[in-house]
C-alpha atoms as a printed R data frame, in Angstrom:
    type eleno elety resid chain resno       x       y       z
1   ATOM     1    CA   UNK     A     1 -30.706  23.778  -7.562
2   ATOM     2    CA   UNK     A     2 -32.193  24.617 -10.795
3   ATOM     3    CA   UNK     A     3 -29.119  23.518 -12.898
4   ATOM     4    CA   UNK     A     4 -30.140  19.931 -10.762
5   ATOM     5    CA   UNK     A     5 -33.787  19.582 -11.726
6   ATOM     6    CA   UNK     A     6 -33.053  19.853 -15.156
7   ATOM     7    CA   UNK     A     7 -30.138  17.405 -15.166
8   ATOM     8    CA   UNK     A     8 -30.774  13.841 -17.056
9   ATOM     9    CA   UNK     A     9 -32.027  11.390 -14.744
10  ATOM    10    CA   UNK     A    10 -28.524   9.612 -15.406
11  ATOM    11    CA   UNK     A    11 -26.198  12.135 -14.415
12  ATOM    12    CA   UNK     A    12 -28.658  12.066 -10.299
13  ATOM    13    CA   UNK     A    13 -28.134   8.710 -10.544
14  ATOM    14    CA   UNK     A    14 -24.520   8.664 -11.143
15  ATOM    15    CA   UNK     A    15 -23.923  11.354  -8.797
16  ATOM    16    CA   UNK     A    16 -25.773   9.430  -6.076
17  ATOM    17    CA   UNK     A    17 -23.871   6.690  -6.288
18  ATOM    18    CA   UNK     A    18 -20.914   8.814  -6.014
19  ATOM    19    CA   UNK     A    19 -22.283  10.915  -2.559
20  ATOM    20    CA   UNK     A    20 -23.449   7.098  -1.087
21  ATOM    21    CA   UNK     A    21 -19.533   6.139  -1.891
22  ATOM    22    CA   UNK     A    22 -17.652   8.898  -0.742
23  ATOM    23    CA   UNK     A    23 -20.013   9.156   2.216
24  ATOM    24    CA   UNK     A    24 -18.718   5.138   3.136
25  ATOM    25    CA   UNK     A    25 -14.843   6.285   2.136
26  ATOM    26    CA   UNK     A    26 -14.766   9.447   4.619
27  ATOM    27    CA   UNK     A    27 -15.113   7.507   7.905
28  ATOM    28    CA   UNK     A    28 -12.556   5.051   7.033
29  ATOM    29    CA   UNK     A    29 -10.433   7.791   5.444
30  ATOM    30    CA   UNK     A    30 -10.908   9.768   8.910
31  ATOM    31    CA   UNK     A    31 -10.241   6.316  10.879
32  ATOM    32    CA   UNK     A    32  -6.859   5.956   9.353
33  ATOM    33    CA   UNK     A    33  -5.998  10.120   9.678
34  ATOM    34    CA   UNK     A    34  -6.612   9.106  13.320
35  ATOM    35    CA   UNK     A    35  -4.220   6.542  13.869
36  ATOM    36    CA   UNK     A    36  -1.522   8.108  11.697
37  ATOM    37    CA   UNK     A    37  -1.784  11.251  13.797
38  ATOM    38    CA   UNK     A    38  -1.184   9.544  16.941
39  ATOM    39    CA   UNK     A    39   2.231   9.987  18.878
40  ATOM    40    CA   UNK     A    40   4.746   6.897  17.963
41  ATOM    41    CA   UNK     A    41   4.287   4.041  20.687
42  ATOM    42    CA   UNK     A    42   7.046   3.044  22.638
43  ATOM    43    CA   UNK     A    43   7.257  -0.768  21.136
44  ATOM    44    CA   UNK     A    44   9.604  -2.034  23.621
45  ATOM    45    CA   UNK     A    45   7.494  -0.988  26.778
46  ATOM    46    CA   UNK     A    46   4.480  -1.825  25.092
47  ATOM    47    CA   UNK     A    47   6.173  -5.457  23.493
48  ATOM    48    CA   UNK     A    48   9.560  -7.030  24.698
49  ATOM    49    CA   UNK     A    49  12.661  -5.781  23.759
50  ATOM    50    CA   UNK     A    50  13.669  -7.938  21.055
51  ATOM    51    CA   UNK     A    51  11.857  -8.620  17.900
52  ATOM    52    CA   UNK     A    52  12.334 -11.581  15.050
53  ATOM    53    CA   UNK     A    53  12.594 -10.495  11.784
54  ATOM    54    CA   UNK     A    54  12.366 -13.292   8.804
55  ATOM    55    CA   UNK     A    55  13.974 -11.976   5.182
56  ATOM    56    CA   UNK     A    56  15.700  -8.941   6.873
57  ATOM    57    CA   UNK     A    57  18.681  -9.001   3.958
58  ATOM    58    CA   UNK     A    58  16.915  -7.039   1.588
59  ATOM    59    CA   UNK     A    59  13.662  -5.269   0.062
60  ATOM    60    CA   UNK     A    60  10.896  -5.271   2.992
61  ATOM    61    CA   UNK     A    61  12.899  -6.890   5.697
62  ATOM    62    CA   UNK     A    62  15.738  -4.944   5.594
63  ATOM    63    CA   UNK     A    63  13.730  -1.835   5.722
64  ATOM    64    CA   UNK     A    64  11.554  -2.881   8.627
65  ATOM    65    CA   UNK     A    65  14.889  -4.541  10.416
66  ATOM    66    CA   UNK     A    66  16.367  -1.120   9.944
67  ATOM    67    CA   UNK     A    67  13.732   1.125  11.677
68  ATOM    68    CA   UNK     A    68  12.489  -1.723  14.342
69  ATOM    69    CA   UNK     A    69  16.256  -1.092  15.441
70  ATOM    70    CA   UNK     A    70  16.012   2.404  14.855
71  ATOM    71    CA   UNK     A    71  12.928   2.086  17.720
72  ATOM    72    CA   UNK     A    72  15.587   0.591  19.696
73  ATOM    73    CA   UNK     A    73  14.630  -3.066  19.210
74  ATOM    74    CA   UNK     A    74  17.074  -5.395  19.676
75  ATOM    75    CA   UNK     A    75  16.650  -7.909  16.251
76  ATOM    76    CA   UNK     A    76  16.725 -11.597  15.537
77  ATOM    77    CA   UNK     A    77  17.851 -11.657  12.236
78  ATOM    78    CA   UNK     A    78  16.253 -14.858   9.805
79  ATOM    79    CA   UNK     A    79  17.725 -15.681   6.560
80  ATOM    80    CA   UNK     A    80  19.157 -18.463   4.760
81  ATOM    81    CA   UNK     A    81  22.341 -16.753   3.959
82  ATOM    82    CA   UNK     A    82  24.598 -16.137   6.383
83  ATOM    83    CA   UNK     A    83  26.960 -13.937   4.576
84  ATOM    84    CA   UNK     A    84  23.958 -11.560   4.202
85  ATOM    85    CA   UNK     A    85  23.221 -11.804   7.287
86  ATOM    86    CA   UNK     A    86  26.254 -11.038   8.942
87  ATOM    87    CA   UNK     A    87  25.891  -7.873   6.744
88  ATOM    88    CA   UNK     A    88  22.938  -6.955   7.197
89  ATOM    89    CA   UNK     A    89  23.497  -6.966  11.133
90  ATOM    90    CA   UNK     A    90  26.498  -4.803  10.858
91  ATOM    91    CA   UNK     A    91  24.822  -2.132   8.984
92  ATOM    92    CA   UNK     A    92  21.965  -2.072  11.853
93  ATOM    93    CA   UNK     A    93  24.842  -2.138  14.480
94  ATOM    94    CA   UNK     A    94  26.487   0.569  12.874
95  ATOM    95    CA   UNK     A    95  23.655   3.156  12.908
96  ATOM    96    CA   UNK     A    96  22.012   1.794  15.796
97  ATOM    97    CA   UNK     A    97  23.039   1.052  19.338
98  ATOM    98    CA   UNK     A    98  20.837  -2.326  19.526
99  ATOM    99    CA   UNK     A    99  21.985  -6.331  19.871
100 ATOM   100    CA   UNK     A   100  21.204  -8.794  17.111
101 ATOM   101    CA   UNK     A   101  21.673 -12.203  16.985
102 ATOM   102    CA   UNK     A   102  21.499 -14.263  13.738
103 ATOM   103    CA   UNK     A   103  19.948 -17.482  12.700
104 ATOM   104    CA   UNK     A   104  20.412 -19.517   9.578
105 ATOM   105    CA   UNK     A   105  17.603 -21.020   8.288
106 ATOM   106    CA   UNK     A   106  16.707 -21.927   4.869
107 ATOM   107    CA   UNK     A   107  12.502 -21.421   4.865
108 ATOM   108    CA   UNK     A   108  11.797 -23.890   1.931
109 ATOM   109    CA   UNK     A   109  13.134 -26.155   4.070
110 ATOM   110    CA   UNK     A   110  10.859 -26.598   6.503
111 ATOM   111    CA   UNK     A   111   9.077 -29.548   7.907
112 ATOM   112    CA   UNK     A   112  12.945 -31.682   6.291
113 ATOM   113    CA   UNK     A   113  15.598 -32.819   8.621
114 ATOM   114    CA   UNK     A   114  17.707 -29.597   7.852
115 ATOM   115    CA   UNK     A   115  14.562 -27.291   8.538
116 ATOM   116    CA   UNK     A   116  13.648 -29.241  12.044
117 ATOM   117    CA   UNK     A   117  17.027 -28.326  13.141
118 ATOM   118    CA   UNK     A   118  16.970 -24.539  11.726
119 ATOM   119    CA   UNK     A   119  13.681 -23.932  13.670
120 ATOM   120    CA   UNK     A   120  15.457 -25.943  16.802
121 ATOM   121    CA   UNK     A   121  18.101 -23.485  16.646
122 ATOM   122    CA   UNK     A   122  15.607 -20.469  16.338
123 ATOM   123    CA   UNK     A   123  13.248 -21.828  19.002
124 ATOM   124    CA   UNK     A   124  16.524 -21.938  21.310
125 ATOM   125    CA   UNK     A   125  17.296 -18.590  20.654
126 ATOM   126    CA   UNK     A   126  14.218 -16.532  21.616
127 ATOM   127    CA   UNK     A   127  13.168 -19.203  24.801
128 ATOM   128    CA   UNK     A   128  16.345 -17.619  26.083
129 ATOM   129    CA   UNK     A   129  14.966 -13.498  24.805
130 ATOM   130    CA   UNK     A   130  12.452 -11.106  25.570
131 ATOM   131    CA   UNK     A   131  10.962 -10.980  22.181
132 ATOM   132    CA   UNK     A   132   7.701  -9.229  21.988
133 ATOM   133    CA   UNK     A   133   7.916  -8.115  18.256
134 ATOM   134    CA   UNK     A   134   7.387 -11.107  15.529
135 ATOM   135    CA   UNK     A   135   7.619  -9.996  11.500
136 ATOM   136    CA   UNK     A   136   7.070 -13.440   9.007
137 ATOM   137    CA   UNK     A   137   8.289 -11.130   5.994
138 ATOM   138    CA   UNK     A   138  10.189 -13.858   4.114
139 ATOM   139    CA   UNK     A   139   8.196 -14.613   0.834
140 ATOM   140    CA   UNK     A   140   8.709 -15.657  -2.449
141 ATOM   141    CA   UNK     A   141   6.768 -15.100  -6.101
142 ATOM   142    CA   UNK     A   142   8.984 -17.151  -7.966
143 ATOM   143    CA   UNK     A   143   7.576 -18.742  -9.918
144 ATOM   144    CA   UNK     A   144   5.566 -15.799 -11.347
145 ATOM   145    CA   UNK     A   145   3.687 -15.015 -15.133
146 ATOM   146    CA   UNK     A   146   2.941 -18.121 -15.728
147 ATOM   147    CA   UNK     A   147  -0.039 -20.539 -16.204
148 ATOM   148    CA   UNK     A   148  -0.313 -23.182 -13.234
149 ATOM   149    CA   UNK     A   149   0.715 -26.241 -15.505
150 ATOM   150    CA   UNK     A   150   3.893 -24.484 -16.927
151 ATOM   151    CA   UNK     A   151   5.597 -24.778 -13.494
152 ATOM   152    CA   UNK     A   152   7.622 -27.805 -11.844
153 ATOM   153    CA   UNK     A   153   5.817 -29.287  -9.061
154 ATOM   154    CA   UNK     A   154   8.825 -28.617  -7.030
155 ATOM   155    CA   UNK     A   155   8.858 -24.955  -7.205
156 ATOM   156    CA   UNK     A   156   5.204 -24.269  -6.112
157 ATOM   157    CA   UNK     A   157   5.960 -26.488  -3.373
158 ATOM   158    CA   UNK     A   158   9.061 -24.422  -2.733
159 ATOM   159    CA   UNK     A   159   6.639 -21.282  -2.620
160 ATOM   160    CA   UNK     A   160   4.210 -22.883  -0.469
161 ATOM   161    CA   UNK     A   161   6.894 -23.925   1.933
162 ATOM   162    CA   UNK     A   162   8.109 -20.333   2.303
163 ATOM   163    CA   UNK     A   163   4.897 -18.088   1.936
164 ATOM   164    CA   UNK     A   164   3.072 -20.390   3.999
165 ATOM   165    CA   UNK     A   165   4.541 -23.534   5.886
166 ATOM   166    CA   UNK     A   166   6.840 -21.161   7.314
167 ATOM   167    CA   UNK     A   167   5.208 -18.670   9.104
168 ATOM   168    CA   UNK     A   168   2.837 -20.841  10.651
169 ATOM   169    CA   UNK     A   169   6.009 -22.557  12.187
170 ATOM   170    CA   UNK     A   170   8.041 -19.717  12.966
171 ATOM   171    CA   UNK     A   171   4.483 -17.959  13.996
172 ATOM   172    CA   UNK     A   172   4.039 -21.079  16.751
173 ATOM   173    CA   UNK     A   173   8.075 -21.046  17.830
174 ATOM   174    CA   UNK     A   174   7.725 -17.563  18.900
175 ATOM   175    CA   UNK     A   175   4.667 -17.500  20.545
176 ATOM   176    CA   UNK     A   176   5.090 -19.955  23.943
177 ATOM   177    CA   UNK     A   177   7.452 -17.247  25.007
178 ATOM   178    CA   UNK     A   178   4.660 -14.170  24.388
179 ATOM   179    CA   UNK     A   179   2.269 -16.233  25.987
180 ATOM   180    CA   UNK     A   180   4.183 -16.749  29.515
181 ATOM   181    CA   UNK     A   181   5.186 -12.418  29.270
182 ATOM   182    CA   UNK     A   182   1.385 -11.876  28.290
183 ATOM   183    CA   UNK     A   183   2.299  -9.291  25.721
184 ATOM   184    CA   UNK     A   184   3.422  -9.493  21.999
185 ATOM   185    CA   UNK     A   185   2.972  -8.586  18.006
186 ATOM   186    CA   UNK     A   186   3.004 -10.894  15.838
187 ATOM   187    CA   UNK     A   187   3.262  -9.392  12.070
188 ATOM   188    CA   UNK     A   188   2.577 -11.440   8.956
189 ATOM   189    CA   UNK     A   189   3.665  -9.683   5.532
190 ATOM   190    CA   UNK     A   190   0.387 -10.496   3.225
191 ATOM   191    CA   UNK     A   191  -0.421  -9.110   0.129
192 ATOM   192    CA   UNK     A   192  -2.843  -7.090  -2.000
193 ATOM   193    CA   UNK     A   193  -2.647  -9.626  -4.298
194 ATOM   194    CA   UNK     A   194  -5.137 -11.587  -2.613
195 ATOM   195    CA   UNK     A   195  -6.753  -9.039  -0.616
196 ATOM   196    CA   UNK     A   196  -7.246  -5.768  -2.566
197 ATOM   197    CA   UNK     A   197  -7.540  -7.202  -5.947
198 ATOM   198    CA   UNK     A   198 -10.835  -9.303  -7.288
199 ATOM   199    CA   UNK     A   199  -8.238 -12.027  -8.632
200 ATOM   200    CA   UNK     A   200  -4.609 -12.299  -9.717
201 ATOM   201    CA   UNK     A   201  -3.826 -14.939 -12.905
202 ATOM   202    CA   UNK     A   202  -0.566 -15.667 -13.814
203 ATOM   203    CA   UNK     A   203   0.381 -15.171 -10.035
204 ATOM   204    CA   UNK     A   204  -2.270 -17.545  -8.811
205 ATOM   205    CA   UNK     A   205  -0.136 -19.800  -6.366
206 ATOM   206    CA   UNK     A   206   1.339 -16.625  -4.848
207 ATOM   207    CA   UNK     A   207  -2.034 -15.051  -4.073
208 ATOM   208    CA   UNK     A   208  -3.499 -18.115  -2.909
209 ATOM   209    CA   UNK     A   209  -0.619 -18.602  -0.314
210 ATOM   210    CA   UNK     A   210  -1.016 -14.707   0.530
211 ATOM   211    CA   UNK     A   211  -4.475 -15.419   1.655
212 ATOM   212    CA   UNK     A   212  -3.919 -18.172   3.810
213 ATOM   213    CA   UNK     A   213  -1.587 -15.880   5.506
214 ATOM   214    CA   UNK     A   214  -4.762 -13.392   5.926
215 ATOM   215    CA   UNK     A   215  -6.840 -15.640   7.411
216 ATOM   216    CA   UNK     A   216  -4.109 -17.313   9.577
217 ATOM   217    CA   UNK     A   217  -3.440 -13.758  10.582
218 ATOM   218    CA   UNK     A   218  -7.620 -13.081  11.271
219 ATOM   219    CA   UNK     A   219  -8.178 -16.356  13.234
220 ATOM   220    CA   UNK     A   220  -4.963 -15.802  15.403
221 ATOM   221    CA   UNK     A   221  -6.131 -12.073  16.009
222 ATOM   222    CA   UNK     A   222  -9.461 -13.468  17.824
223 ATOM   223    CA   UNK     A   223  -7.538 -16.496  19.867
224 ATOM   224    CA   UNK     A   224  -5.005 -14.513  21.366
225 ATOM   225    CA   UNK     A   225  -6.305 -10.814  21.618
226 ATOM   226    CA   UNK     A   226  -7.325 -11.406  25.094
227 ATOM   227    CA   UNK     A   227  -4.233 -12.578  25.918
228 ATOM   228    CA   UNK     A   228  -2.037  -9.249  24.987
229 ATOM   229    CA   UNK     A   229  -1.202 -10.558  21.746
230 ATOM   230    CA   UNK     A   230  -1.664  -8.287  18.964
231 ATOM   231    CA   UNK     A   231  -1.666 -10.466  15.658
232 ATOM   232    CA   UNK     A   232  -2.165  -7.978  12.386
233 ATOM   233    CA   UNK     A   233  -1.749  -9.019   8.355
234 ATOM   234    CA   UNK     A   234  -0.046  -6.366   6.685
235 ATOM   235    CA   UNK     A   235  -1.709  -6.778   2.776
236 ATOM   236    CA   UNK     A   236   0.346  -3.866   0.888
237 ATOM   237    CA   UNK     A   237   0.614  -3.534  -3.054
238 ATOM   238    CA   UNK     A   238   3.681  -2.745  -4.709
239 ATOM   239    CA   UNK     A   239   6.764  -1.590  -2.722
240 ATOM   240    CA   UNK     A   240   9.754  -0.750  -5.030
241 ATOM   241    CA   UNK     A   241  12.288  -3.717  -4.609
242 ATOM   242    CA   UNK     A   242  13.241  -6.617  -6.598
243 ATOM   243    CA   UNK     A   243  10.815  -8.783  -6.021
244 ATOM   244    CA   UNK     A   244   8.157  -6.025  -7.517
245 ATOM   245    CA   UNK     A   245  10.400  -6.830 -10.296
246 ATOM   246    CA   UNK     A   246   9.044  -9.664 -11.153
247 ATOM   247    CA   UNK     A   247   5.282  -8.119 -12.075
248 ATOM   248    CA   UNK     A   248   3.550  -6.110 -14.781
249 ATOM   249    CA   UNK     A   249   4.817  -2.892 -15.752
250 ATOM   250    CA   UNK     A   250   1.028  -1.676 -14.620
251 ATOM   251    CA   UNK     A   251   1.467  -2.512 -10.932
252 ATOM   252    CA   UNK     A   252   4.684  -0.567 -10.690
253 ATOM   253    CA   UNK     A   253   3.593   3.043 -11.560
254 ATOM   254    CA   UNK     A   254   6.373   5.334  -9.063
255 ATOM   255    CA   UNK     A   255   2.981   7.243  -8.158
256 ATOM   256    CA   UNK     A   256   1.923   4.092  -5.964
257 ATOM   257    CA   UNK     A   257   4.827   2.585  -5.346
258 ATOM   258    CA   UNK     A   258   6.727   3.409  -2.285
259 ATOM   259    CA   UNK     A   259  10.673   2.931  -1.448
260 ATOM   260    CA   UNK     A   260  11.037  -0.108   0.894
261 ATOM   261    CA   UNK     A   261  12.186   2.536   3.258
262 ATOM   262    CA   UNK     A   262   9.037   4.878   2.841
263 ATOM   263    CA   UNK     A   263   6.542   1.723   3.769
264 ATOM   264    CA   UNK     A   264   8.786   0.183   6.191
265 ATOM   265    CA   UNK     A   265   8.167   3.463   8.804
266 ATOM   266    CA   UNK     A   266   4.417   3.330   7.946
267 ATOM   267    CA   UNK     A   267   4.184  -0.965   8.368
268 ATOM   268    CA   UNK     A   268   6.236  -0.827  11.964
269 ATOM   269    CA   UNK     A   269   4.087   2.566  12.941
270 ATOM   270    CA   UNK     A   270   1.180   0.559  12.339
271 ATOM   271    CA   UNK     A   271   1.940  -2.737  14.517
272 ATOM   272    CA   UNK     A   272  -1.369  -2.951  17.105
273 ATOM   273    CA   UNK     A   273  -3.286  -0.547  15.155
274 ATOM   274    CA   UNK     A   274  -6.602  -1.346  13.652
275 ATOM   275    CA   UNK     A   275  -8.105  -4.395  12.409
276 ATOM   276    CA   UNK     A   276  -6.265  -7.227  11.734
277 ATOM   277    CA   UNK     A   277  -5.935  -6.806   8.177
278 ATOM   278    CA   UNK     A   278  -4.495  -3.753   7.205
279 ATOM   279    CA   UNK     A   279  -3.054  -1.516   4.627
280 ATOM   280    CA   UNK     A   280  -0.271   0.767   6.030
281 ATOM   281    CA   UNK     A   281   0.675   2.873   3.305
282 ATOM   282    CA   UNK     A   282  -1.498   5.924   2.323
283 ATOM   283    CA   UNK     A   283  -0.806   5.327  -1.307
284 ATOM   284    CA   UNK     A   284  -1.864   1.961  -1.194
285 ATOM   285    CA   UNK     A   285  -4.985   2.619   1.220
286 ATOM   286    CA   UNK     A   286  -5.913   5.016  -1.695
287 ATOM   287    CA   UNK     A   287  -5.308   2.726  -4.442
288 ATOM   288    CA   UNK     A   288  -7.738  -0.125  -2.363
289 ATOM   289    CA   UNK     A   289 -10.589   2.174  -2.010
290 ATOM   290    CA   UNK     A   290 -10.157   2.275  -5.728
291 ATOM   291    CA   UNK     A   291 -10.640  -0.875  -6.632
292 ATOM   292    CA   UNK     A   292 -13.404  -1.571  -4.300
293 ATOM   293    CA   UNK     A   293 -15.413   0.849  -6.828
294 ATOM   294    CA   UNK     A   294 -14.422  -1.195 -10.068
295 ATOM   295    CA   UNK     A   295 -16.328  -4.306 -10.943
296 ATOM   296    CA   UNK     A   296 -14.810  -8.105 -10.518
297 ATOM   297    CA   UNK     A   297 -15.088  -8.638 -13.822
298 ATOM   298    CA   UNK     A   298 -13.027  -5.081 -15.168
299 ATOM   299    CA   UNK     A   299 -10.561  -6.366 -12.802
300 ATOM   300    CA   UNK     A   300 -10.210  -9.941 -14.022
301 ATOM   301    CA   UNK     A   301  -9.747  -8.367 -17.581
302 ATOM   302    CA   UNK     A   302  -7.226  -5.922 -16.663
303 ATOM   303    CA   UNK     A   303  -5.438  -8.469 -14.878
304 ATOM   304    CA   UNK     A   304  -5.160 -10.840 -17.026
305 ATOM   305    CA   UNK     A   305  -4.326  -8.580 -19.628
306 ATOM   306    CA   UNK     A   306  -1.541  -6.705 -18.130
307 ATOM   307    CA   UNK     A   307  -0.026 -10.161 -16.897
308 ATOM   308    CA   UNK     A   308  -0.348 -11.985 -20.227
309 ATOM   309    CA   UNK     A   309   2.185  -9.011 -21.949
310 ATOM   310    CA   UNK     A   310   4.153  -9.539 -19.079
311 ATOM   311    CA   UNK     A   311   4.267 -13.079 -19.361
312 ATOM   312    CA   UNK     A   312   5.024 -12.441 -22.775
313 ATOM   313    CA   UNK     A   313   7.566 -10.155 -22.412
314 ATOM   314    CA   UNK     A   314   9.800 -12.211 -20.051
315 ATOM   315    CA   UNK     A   315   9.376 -15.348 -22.572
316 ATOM   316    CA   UNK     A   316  10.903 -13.281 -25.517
317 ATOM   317    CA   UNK     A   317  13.658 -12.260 -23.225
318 ATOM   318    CA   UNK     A   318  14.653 -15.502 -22.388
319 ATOM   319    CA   UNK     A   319  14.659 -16.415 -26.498
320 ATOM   320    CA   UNK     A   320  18.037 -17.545 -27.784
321 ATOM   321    CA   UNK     A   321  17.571 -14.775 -30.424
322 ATOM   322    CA   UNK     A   322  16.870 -12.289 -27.399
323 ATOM   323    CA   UNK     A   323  19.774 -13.703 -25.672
324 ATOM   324    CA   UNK     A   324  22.285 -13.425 -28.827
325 ATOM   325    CA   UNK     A   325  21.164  -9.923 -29.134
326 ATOM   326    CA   UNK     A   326  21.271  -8.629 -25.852
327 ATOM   327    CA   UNK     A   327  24.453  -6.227 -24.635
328 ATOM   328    CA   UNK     A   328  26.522  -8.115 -22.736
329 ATOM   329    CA   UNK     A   329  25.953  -7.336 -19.047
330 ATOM   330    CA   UNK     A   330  22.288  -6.547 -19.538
331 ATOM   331    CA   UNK     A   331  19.899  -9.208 -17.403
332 ATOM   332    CA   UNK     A   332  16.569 -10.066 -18.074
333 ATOM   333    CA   UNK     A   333  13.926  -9.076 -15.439
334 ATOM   334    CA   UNK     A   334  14.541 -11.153 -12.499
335 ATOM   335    CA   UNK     A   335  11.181 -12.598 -10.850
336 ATOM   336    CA   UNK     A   336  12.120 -13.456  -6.900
């Protein structure tokens, strides 16, 4: 007590601000303890037996495809490939005794000819399914590190498509059949990027379609709550797959990045938890809480900072000199 009344006036003031912060991080801290200590729900009693899984081939989606069987889900498997797919569902088969049923459909092509009669084919599917489990995972960040004129029209439209356009129509396929069974999840893969961070240049078009998918995801939580449909945004930061690739070296530290396999069991333990935006992950929960105590304007800086050497980085890989020099069978870092 007496070491306290003789400390500067700017050390109590600093360490108030610390008490009034940690005192606001506890509860939600505690909050989050409490729903990660709860016994595993049965998702099938509580959902439908079947679930729809967009982008299940790799990274994300084939994580949470693997354990949503490993619950004993039966799996709708969406993907534009169906050579990938028709792996993809083997390998679940083959460690899990569950159905799955797959369905080609190429996401940037929604709202065309070819994408009207994808979405036909995947509306016919679950009419005829009791599929209480919905995951819009498919997304894109291609293009990525660049400034918004540097891009063709074409491919932010191709991002839109995808990260957007495309789970509001899968999102409104799959819900006529939850609404007649009264029950249902619907899960939309969001991002930090838009959520947890004050701003994210360089990846602006991918952050801005990410928080579409956050509100889509808030608004659909209030219209269909009361009518046993759970609708959540998942918002996580990095997860270690290719796609995470495709960003600063800063965002990939192995201290806060989990495997695909490592978030996939806390994303599908957390369907009907909570609010409807959340952050599964411990690591990344941590990481938000974080941020919320650094200023907009550190963040901007950092941000832009660590994605302008990034940016730069990938430019002088893709140099002819770069390219002449390179060992053959060495890629440059992919951005998907």
């Amino acid at each position: 007590m007496a070491y306290l009344q003789q400390a500067p006036a700017w050390f109590l003031w600093l360490a108030s601000l610390g008490a009034l912060y940690v005192s606001a991080f506890l509860p939600r801290l505690l909050v989050y303890l409490t729903h990660c200590l709860r016994r595993p729900e049965d998702l099938r009693l509580r959902y439908g037996t079947w679930a729809v899984v967009t982008g299940p081939t790799s990274g994300i989606g084939r994580s949470v495809a693997l354990e949503l069987a490993r619950r004993g889900l039966n799996l709708v498997l969406v993907d534009l490939d169906a050579a990938n797919l028709h792996e993809v569902s083997g390998t679940i088969m083959s460690r899990h005794a569950v159905q799955t049923m797959a369905v080609v459909f190429d996401l940037s092509l929604v709202s065309t000819r070819k994408g009207d009669e994808a979405l036909r084919r995947l509306r016919d599917a679950v009419k005829k399914l009791d599929v209480g489990i919905l995951v819009n995972n498919a997304g894109i960040a291609k293009p990525g590190a660049v400034f918004l004129h540097e891009a063709d029209v074409e491919a932010w439209v191709r991002m839109i498509r995808v990260n957007l356009w495309a789970v509001t129509e899968v999102t409104a396929a799959v819900l006529p059949g939850m609404l007649r069974r009264g029950r249902g999840a619907i899960v939309n893969m969001g991002s930090a990027s838009s959520e947890g961070i004050n701003s994210f240049p360089l990846h602006t078009m991918y952050s801005a379609t990410k928080r579409y998918v956050a509100q889509f995801s808030r608004s659909l939580y209030v219209e269909y709550k009361s009518k046993g449909i759970d609708v959540q945004c998942q918002a996580p930061f990095f997860v270690s797959t290719t796609m995470a690739s495709g960003f600063a070296a800063a965002w990939r530290s192995s201290a806060l990045v989990p495997t695909a396999d490592t978030y996939a069991r806390a994303a599908v333990g957390w369907i009907g938890k909570g609010s409807p935006l959340c952050v599964p992950n411990l690591r990344h929960r941590l990481l938000g809480w974080y941020l919320a105590a650094v200023p907009g304007g550190v963040q901007d800086w950092f941000c832009l900072r660590e994605n302008l050497r990034h940016r730069k980085m990938l430019r002088s890989a893709r140099s002819p000199r770069a390219s002449a020099c390179r060992p053959h069978g060495h890629g440059i870092p992919s951005i998907e």
